[in-house]
N, C-alpha and C positions, 0 to 999 in steps of 0.2 A: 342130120342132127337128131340126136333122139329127143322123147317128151322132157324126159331129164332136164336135161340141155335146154330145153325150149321156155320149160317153164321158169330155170331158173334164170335165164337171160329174159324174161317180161317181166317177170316179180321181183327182179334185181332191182328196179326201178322205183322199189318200196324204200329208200335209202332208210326211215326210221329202223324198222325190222331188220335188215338185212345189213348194213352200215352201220347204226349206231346199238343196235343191240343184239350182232352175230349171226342172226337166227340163219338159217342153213334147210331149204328142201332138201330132204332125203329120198323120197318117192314120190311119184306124183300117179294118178290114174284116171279114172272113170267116176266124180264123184267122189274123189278120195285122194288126202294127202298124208306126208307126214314129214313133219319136220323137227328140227334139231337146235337146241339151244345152250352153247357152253357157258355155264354158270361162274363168272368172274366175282370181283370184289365190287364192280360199278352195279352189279344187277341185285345187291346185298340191303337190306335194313337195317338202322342202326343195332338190333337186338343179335345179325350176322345170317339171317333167313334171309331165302329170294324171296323181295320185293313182290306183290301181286299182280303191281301193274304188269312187271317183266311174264312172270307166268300167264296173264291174261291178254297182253299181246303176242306172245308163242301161242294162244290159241285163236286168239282172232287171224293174224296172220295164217294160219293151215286153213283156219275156215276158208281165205279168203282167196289161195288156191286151191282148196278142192273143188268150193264153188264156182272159180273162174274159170280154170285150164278148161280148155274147149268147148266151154258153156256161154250162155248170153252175159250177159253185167249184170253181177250179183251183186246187191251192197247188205250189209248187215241192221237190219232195223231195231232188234230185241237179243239182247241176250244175259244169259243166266250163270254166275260161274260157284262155283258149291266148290273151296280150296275143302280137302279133304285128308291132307297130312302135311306136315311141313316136309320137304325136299330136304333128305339128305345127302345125294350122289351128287357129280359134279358136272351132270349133262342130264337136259331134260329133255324129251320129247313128248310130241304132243302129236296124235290119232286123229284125223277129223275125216267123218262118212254122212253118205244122206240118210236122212231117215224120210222123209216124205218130200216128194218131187212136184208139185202143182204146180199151175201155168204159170201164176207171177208171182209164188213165193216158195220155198224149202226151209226145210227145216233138217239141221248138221246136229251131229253130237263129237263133242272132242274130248278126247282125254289127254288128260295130262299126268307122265307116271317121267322118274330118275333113272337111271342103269343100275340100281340097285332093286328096282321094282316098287317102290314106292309109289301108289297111288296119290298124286300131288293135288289134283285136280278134276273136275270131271262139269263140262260148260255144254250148252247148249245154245243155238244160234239161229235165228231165223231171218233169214234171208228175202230180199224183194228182188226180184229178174227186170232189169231198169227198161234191155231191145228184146223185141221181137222178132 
């Protein structure tokens, strides 16, 4: 089974993310995810914009593998999200890496950009490492 594979059968078990709002690992690594979100009508605001919660949990959710796959239990204590254009394409992904690695906490930066290149979003997330 590759990491692929691995990680998307333990994080399968997010049902919110992965079940009720699509989202899709596409890579997974060392400290680093990235994942995928098709933009429906359910993920929509009355004005026809994705919704922020939907883009804010496509980035907590990458956080929430990058920080996990092969790591201690990361949970997310702090985070920061700066939306930065409205999403015009009809698939978002979202980039999440470490940026500083400490004993009991990290700190991830995600972005969030469309298949058209629109920078949607751009969150940062700080992390607490729960086992030693």
């Amino acid at each position: 089974m590759t990491d692929l594979e691995k990680a998307r059968e333990f994080f399968g078990k997010d049902t919110y993310a992965t079940e009720t709002t699509g989202i899709c690992i596409d890579e997974v690594g060392e400290h680093y995810a990235k994942c995928s979100l098709p933009v429906t009508a359910s993920h929509k605001n009355a004005y026809g914009g994705v919704m922020g919660g939907a883009v804010f949990t496509l980035a907590d959710y990458t956080f929430a593998v990058a920080s996990n796959f092969n790591q201690v239990q990361t949970v997310s204590v702090s985070s920061n999200i700066s939306f930065t254009s409205m999403a015009k394409g009809k698939l978002l992904t979202a980039e999440a890496s470490l940026l500083k690695d400490g004993k009991s906490t990290c700190l991830y930066s995600v972005s969030v950009t469309d298949e058209l290149g629109t920078k949607v979003a751009f969150v940062t997330i700080n992390g607490m490492k729960l086992n030693k």
